[in-house]
N, CA, C and O of each residue as an XYZ file, in Angstrom:
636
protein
N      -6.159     -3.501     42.346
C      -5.938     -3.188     40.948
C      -6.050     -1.686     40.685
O      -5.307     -1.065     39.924
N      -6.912     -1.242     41.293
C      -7.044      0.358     41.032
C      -5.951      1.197     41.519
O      -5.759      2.379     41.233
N      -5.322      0.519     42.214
C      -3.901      1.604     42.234
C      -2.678      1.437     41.353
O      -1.901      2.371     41.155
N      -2.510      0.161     40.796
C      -2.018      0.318     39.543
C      -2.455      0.609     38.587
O      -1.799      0.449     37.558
N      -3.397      1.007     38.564
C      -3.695      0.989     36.899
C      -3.450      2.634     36.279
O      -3.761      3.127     35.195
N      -2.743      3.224     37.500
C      -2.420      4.903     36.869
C      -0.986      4.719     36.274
O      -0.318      5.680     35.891
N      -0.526      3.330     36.217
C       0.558      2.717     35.208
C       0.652      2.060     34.105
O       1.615      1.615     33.480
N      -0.719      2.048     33.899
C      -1.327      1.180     32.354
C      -1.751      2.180     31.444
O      -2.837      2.749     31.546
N      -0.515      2.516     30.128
C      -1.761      2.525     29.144
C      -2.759      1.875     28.183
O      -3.734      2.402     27.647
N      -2.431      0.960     28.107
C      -3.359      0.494     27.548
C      -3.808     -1.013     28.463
O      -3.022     -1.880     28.844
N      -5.397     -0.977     28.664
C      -5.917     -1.737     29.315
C      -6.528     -3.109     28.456
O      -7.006     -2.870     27.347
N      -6.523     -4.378     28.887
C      -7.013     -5.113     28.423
C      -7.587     -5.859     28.913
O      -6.975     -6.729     29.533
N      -9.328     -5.883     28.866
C     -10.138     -6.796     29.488
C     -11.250     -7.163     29.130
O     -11.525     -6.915     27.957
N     -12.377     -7.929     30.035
C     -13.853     -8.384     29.235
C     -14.310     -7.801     29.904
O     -13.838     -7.189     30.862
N     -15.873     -7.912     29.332
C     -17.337     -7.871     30.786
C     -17.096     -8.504     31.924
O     -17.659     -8.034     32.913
N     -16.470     -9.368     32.061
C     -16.455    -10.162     33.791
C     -15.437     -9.084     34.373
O     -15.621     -8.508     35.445
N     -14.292     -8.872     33.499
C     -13.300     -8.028     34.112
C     -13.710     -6.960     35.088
O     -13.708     -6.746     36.301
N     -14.082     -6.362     33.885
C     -14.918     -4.939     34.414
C     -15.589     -4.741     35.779
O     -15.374     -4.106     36.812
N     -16.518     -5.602     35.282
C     -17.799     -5.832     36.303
C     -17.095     -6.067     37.554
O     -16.962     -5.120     38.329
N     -16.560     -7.377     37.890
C     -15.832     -8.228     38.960
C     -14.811     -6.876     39.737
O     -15.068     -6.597     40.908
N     -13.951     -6.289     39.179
C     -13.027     -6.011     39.603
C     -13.265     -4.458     39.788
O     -12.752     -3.909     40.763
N     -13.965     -3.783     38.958
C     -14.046     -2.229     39.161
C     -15.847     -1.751     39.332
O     -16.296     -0.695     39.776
N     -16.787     -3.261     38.666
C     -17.931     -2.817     38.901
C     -18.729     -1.958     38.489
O     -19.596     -1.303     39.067
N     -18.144     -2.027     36.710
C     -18.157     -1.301     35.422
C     -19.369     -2.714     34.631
O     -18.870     -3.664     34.028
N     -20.705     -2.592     34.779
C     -20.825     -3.570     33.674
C     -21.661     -2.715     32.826
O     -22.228     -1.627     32.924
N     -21.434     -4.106     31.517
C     -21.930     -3.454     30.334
C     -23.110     -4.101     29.995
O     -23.242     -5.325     29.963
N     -24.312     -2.950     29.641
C     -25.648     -2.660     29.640
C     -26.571     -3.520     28.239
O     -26.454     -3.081     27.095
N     -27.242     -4.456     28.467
C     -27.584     -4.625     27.719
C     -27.077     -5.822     27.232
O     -27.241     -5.982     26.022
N     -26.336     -6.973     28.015
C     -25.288     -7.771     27.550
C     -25.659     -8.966     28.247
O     -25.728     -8.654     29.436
N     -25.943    -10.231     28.094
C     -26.326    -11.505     28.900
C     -25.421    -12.657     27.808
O     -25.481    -13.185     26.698
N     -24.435    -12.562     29.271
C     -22.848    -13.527     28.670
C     -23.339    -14.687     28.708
O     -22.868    -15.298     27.749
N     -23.933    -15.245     29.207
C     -24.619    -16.717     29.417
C     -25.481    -17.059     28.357
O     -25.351    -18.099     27.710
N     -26.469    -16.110     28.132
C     -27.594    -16.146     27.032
C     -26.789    -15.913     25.472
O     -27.124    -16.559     24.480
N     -25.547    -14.754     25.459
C     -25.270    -15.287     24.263
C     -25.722    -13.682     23.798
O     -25.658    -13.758     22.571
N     -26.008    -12.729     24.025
C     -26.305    -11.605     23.731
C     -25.422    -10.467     23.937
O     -25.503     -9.996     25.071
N     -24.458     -9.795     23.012
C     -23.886     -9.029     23.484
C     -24.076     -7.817     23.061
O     -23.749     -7.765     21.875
N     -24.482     -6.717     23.489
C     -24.840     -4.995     23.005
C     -23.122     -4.753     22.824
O     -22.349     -4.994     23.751
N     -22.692     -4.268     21.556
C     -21.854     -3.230     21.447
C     -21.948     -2.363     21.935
O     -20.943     -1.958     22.518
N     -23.139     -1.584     21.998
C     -23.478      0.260     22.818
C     -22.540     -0.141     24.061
O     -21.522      0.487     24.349
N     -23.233     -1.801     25.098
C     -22.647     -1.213     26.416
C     -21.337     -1.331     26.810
O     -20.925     -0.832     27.856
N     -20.423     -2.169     25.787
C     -19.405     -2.561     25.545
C     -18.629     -0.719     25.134
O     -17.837     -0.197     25.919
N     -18.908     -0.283     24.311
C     -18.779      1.169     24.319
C     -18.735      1.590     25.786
O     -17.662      1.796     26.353
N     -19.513      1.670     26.186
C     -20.024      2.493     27.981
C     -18.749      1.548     28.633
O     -17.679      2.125     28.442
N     -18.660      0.816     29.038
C     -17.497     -0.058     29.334
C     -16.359      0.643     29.258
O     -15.891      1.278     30.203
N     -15.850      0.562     28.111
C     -14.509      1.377     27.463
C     -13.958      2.490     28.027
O     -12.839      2.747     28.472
N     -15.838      3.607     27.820
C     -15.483      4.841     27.981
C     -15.066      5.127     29.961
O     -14.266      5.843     30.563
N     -15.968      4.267     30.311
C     -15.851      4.613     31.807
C     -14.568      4.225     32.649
O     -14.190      4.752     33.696
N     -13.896      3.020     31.845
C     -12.551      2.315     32.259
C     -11.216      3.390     31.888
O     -10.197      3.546     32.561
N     -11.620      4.120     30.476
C     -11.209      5.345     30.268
C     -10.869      6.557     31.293
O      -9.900      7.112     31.812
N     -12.536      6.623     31.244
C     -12.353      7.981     32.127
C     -12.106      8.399     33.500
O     -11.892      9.481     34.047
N     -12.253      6.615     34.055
C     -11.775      6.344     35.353
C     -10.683      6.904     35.436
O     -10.466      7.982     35.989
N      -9.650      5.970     34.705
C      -8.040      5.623     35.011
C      -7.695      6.185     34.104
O      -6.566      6.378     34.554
N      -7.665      6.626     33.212
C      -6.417      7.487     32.104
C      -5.809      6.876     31.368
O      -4.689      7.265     31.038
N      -6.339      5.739     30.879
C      -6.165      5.008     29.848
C      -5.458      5.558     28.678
O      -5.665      6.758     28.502
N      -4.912      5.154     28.090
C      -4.305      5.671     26.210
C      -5.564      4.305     25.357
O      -6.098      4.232     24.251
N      -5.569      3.886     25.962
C      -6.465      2.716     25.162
C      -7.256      1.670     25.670
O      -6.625      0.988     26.478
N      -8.727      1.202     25.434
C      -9.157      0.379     26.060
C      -9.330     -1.110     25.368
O     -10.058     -1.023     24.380
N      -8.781     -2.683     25.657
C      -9.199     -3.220     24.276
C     -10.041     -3.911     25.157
O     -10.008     -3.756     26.378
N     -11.011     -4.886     24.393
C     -12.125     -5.407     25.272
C     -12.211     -7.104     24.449
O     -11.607     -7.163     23.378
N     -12.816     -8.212     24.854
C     -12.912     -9.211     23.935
C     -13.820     -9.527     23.992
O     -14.083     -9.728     25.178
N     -14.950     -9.833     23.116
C     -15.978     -9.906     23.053
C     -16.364    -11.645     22.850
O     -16.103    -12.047     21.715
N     -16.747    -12.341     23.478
C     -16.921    -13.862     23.266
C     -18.521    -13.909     23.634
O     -18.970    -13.467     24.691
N     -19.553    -14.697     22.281
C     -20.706    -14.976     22.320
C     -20.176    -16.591     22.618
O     -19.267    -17.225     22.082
N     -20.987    -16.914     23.530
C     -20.795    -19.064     23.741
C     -22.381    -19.168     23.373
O     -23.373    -18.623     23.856
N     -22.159    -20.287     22.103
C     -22.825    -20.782     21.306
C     -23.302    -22.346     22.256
O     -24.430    -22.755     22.532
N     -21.736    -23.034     22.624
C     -21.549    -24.080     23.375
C     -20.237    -23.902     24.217
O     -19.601    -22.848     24.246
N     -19.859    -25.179     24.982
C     -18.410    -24.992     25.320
C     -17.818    -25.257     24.239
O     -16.609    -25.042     24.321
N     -18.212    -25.694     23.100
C     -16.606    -26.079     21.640
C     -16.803    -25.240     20.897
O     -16.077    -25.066     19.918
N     -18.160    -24.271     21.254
C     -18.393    -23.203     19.876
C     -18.631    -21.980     20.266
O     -19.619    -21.995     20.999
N     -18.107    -20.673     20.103
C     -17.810    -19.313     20.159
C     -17.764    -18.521     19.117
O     -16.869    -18.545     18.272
N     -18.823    -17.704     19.121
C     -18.142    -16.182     18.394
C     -17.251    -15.281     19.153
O     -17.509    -14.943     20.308
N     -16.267    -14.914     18.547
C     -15.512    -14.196     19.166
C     -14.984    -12.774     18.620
O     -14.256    -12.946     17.642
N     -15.070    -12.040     18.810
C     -14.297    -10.767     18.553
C     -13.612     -9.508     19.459
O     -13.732     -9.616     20.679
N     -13.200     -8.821     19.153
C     -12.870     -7.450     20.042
C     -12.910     -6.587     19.811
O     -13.309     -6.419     18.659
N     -12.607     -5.459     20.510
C     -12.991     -3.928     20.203
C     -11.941     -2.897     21.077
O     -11.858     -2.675     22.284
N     -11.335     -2.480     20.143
C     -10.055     -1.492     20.807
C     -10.744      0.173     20.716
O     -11.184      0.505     19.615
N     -10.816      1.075     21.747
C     -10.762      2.159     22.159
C      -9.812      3.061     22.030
O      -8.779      2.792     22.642
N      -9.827      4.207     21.334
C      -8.308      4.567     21.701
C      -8.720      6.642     22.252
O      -7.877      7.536     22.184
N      -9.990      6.803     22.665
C     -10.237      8.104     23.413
C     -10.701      8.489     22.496
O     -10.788      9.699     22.702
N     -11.290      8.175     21.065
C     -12.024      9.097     20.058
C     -12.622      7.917     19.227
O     -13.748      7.820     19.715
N     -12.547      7.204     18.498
C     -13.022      5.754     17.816
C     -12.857      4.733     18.598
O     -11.876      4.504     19.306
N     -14.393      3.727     18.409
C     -15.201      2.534     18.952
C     -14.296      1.733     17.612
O     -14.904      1.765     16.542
N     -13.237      1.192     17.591
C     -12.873      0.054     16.536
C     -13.652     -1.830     17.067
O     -13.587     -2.426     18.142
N     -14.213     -2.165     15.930
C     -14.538     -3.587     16.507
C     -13.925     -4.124     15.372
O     -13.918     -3.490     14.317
N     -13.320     -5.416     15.496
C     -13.014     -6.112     14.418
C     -14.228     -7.309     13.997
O     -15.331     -7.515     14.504
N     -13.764     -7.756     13.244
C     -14.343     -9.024     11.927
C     -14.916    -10.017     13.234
O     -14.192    -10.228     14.207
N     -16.120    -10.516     13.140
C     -16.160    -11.421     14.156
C     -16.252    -12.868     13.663
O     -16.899    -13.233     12.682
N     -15.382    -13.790     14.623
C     -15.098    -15.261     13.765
C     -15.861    -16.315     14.671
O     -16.000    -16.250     15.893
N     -16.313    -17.272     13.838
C     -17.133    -18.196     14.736
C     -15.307    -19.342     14.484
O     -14.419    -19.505     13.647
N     -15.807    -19.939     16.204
C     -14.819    -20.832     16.554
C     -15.121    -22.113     16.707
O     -15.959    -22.448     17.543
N     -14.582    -22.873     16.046
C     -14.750    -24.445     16.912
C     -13.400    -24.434     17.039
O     -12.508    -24.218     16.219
N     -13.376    -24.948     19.267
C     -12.763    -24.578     20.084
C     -11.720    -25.712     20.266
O     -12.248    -26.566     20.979
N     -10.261    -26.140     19.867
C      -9.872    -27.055     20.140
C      -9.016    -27.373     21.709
O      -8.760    -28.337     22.430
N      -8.783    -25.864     21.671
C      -8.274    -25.613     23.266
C      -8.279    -23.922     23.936
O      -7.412    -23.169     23.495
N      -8.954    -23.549     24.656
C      -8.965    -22.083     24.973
C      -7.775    -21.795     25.745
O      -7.737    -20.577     25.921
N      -7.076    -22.203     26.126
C      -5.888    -22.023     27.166
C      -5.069    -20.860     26.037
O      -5.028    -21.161     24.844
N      -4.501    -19.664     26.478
C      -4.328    -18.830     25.935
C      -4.477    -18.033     25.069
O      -3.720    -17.179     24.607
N      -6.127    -18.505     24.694
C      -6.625    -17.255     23.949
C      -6.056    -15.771     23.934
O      -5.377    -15.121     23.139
N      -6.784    -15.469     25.478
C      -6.721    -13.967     26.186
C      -5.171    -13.835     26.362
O      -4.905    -12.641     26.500
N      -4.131    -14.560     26.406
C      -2.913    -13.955     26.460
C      -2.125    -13.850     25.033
O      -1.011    -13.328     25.009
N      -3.022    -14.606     23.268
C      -2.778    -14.737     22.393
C      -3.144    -12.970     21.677
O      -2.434    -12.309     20.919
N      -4.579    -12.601     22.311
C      -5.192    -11.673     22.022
C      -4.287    -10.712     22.275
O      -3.791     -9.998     21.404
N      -3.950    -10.637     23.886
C      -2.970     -9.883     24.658
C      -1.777     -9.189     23.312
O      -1.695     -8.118     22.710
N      -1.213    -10.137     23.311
C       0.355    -10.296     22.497
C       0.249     -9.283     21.215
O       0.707     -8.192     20.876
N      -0.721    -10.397     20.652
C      -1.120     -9.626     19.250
C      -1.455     -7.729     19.442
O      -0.872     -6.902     18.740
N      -2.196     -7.461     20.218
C      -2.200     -6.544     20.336
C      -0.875     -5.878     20.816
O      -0.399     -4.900     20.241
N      -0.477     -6.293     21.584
C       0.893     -5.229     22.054
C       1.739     -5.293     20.733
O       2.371     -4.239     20.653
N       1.940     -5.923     19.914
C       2.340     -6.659     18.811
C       2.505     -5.463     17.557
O       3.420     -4.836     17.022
N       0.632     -5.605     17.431
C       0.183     -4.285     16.229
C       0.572     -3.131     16.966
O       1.505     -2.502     16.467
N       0.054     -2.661     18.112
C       0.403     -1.353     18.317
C       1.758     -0.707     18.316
O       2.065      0.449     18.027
N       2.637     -1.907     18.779
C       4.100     -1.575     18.823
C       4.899     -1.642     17.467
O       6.111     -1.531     17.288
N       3.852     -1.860     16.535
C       4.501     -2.089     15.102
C       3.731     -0.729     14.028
O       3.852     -0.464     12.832
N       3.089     -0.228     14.932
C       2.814      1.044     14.222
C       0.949      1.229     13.194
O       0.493      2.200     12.590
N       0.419     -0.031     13.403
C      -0.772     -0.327     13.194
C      -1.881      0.689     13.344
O      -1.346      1.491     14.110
N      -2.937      1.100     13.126
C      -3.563      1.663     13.517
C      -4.786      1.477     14.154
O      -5.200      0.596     13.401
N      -5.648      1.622     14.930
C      -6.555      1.630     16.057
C      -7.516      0.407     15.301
O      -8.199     -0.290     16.051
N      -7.553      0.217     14.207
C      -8.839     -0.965     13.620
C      -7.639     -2.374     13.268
O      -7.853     -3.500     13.717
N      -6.349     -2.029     12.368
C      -5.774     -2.866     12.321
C      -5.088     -3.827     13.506
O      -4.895     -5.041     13.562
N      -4.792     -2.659     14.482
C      -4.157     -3.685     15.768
C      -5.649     -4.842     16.527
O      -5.404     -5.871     17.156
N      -7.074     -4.331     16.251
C      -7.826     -4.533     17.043
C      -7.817     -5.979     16.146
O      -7.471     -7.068     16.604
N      -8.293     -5.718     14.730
C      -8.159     -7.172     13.890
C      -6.785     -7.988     13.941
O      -6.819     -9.201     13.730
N      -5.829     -7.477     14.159
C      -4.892     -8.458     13.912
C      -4.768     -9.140     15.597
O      -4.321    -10.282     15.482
N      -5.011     -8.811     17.013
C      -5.043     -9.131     18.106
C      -6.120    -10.373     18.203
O      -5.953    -11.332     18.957
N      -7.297    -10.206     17.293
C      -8.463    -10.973     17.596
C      -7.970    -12.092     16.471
O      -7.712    -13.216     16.903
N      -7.859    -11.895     15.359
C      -7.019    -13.262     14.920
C      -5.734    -13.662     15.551
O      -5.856    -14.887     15.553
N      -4.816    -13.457     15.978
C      -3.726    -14.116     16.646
C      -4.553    -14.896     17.570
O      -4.160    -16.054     17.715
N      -5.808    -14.495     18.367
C      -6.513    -15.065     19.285
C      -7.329    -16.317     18.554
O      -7.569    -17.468     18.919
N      -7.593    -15.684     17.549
C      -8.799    -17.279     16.949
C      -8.202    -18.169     16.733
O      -8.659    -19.270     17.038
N      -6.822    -18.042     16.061
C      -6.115    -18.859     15.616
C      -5.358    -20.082     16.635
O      -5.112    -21.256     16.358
N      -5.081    -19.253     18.007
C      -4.603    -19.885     18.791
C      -6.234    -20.909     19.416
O      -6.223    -21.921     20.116
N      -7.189    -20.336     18.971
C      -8.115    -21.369     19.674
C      -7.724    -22.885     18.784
O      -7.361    -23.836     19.476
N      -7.795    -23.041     17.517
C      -7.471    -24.151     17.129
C      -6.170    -24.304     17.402
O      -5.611    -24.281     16.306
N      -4.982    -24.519     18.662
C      -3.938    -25.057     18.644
C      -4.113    -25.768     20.381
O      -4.392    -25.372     21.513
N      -3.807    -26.815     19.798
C      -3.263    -27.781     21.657
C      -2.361    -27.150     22.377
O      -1.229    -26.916     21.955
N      -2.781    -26.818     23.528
C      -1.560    -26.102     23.903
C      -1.832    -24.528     24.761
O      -2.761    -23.740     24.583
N      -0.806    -24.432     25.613
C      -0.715    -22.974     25.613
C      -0.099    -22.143     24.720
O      -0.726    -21.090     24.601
N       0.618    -22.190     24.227
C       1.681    -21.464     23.131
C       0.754    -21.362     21.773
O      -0.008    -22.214     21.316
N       0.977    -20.402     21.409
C       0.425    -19.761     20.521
C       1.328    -19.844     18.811
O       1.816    -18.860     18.255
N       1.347    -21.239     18.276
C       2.196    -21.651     17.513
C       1.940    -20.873     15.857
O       2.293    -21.525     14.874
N       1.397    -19.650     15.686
C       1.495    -19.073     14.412
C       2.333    -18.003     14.018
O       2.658    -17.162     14.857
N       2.697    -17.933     12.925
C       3.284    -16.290     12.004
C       3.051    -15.482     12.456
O       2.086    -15.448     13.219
N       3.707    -14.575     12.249
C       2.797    -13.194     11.914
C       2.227    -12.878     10.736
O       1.350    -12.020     10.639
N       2.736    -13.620      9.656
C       2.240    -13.349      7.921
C       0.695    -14.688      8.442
O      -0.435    -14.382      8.058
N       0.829    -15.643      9.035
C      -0.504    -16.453      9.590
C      -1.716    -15.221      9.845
O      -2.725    -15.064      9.157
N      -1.268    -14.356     11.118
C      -1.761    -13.918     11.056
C      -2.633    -12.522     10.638
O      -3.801    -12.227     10.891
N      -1.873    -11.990     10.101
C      -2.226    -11.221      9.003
C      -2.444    -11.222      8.501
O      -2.673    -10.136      7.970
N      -2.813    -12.733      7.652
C      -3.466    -13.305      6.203
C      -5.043    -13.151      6.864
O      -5.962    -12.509      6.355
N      -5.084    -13.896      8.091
C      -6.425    -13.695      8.545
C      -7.134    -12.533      8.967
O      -8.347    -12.373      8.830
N      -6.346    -11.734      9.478
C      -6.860    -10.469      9.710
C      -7.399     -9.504      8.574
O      -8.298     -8.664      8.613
N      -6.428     -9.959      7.396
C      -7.331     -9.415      5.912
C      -7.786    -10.070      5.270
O      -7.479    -10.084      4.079
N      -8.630    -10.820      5.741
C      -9.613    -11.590      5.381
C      -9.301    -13.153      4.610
O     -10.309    -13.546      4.023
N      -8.527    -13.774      4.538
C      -8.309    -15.060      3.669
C      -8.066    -15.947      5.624
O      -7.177    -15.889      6.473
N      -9.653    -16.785      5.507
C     -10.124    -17.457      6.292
C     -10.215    -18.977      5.295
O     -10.721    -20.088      5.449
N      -9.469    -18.329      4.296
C      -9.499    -20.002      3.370
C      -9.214    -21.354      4.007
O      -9.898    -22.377      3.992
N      -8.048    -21.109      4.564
C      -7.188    -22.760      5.477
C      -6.664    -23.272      4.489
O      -6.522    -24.450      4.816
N      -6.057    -23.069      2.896
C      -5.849    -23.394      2.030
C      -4.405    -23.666      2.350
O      -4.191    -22.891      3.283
N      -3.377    -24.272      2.131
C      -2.167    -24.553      2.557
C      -1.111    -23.713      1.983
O      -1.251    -23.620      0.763
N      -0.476    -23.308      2.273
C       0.721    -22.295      1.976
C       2.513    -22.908      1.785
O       3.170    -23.471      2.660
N       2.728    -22.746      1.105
C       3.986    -23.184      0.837
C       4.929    -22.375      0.383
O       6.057    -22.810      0.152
């Protein structure tokens, strides 16, 4: 992985990522226990940064409550601001493409001109949202998700 990655700008990964693959972990953080430090999640970022030459680092932050229940959020880097978004508690109907829902969304906002807090919120809802769907496919809007990303977590029906 480390020899591609002087072809990535923008990186997207977790604490296991890190750790597992480059041996970057973040300080202060017990994924099992349910404890996650922002600071080392920061340290994370910056070092995946300053490694490889990143334009951007995004990270996903998942507290497990249970296997059906998660807090979840993320945190996009972009070489000067720590952005974290809104964090959403989940009951989990299927995780199968979360991380490639998160993925999307983000390439999504950034390629639509978003800025460093909005792409980070609108990536982490495209992601929550896809936790409540069967499935791999990621069956929402973009006005879906953008309703959630500014806050209307109502579920109220839309017509």
């Amino acid at each position: 992985m480390t020899k591609l990655c002087k072809y990535v700008d923008v990186c997207i990964s977790n604490e296991e990522d890190a750790k597992d693959v480059f041996g970057i972990e973040a300080e202060n953080t017990d994924i099992y226990g349910g404890k996650l430090d922002k600071e080392g999640y920061k340290s994370v970022a910056k070092q995946l940064m300053d490694t490889f030459g990143f334009e951007k680092v995004a990270i996903t932050l998942r507290s497990s409550i249970s296997a059906n229940d998660n807090d979840w959020a993320g945190m996009l880097y972009d070489g000067t601001d720590y952005c974290f978004s809104k964090e959403y508690h989940l009951h989990i109907v299927d995780r199968v493409g979360g991380g490639d829902s998160f993925g999307g969304g983000l390439i999504y906002a950034l390629l639509s001109g978003k800025t460093t807090q909005q792409a980070v919120e609108f990536a982490v809802a495209a992601s929550a949202l896809k936790h409540s769907i069967e499935g791999d496919y990621n069956r929402v809007t973009v006005s879906e998700v953008e309703k959630l990303a500014g806050g209307d977590a109502s579920g109220r029906v839309q017509r």
